[in-house]
Wavefront OBJ file of the C-alpha trace (Angstrom):
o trace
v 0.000 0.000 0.000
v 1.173 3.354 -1.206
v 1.582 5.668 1.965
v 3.518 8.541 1.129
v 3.887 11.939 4.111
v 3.338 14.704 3.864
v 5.747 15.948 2.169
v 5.693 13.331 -0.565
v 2.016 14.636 -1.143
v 3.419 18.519 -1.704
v 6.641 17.405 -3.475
v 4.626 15.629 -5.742
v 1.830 17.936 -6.381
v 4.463 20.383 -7.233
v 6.393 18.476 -9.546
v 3.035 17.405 -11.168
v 2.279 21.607 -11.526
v 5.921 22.274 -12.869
v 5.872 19.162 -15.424
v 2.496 20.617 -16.406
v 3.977 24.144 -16.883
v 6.875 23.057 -18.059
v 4.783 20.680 -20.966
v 7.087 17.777 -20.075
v 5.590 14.361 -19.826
v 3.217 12.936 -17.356
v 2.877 10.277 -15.547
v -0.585 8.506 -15.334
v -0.862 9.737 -11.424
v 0.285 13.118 -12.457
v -1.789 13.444 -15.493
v -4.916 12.600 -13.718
v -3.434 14.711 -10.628
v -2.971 17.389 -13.570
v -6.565 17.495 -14.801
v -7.568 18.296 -10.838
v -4.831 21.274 -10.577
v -6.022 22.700 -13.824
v -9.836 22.889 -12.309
v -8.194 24.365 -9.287
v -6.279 27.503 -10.238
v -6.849 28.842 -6.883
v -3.851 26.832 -5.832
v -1.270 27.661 -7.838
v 0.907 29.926 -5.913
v 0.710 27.079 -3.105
v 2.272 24.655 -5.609
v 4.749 27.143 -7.493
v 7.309 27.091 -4.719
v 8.089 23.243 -3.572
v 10.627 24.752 -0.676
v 7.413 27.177 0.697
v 4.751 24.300 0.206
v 7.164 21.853 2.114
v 7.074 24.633 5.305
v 3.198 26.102 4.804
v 1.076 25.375 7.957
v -2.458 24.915 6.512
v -4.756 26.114 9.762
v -8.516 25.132 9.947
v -8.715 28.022 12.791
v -7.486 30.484 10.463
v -10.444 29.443 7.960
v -7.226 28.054 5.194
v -8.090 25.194 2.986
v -5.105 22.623 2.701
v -4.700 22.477 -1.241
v -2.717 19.417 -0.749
v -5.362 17.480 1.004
v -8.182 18.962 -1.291
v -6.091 17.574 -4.359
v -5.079 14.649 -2.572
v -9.248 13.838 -1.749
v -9.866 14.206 -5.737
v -7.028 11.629 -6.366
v -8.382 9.620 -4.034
v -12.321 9.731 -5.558
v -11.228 9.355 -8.875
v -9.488 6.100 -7.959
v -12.258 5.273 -6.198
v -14.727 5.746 -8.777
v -12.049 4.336 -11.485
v -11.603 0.651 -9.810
v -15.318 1.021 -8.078
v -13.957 0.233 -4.432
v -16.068 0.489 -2.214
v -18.542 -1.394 -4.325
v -21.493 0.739 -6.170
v -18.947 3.986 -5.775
v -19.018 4.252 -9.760
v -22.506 4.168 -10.273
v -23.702 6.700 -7.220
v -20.929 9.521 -8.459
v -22.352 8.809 -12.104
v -25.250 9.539 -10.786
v -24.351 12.718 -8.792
v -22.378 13.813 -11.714
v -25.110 13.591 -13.557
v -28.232 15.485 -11.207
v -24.873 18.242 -10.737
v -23.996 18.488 -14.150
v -20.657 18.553 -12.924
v -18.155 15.979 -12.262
v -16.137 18.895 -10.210
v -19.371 19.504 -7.859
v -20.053 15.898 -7.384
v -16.235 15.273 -6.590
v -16.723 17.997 -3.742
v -20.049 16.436 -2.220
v -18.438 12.774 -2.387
v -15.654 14.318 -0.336
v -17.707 15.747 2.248
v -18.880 11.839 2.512
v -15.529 10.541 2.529
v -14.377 13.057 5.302
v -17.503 11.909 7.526
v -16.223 8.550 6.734
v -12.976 9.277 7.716
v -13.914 11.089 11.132
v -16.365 8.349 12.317
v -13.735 5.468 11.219
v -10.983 7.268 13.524
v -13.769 8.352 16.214
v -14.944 4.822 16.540
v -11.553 3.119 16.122
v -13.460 0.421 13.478
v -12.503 0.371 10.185
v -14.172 3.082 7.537
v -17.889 1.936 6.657
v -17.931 1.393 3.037
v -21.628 1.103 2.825
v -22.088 3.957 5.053
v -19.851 6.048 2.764
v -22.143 4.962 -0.506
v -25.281 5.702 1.291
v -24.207 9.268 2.366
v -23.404 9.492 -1.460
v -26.853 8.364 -2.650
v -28.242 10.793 -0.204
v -26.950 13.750 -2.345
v -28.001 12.583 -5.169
l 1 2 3 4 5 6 7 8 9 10 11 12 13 14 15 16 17 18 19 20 21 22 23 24 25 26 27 28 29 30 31 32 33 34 35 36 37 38 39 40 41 42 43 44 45 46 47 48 49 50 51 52 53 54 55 56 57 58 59 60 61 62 63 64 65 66 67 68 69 70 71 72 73 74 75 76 77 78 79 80 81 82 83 84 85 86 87 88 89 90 91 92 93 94 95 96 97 98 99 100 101 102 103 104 105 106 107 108 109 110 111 112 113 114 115 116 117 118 119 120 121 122 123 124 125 126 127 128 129 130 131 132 133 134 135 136 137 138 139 140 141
């Protein structure tokens, strides 16, 4: 299992945003991680400077988004989505996609899912609730 820190997440990123820039090659991961940073130009001055990104303190209190983790959450749902695990994933964010018109909103609703998922896994101490996860989808849609 790939578990990279957090600094692995914000090298990367910025690599991916240089290559882009840059016009160099891709990898698969960075060409899908591409497609998300282009939808996001709000982040770009996070990902422009790998030494400031590796040192930037994200702070919920202070109302700042983490780019890295936003990104990282669209990686992570279009995985999801592209393998269908948990089971039924594909076919709810179809859905969502579809009643959103959007595959950008319904990415951002299937997070707030995923993040509940999260929470109550590490609340609980059980392992994230797959099914639990799908229904909060189908809820939205």
């Amino acid at each position: 299992m790939f578990n990279p820190s957090q600094d692995d997440v914000r090298r990367f990123f910025c690599e991916t945003y240089r290559k882009q820039h840059a016009n160099e090659i891709l990898t698969p991961l960075e060409a899908i991680a591409s497609d998300w940073l282009v939808q996001h130009p709000e982040y770009a001055d996070d990902l422009k400077d790998v030494n400031a990104a590796l040192s930037a303190d994200y702070s919920v209190e202070n109302g700042q988004t983490n780019p890295f983790l936003h990104l990282s959450m669209h990686l992570s749902i279009a995985e999801q989505i592209s393998i269908d695990q948990p089971p039924g994933i594909k076919a709810v964010a179809t859905a969502l996609t579809q009643r959103l018109q959007s595959e950008h909103e319904a990415h951002h609703h299937i997070m707030e899912c995923l993040g509940e998922m999260i929470w109550n896994s590490q609340r609980s101490g059980l392992p994230p609730d797959g099914a639990a996860y799908i229904d909060c989808i189908r809820k939205r849609i």
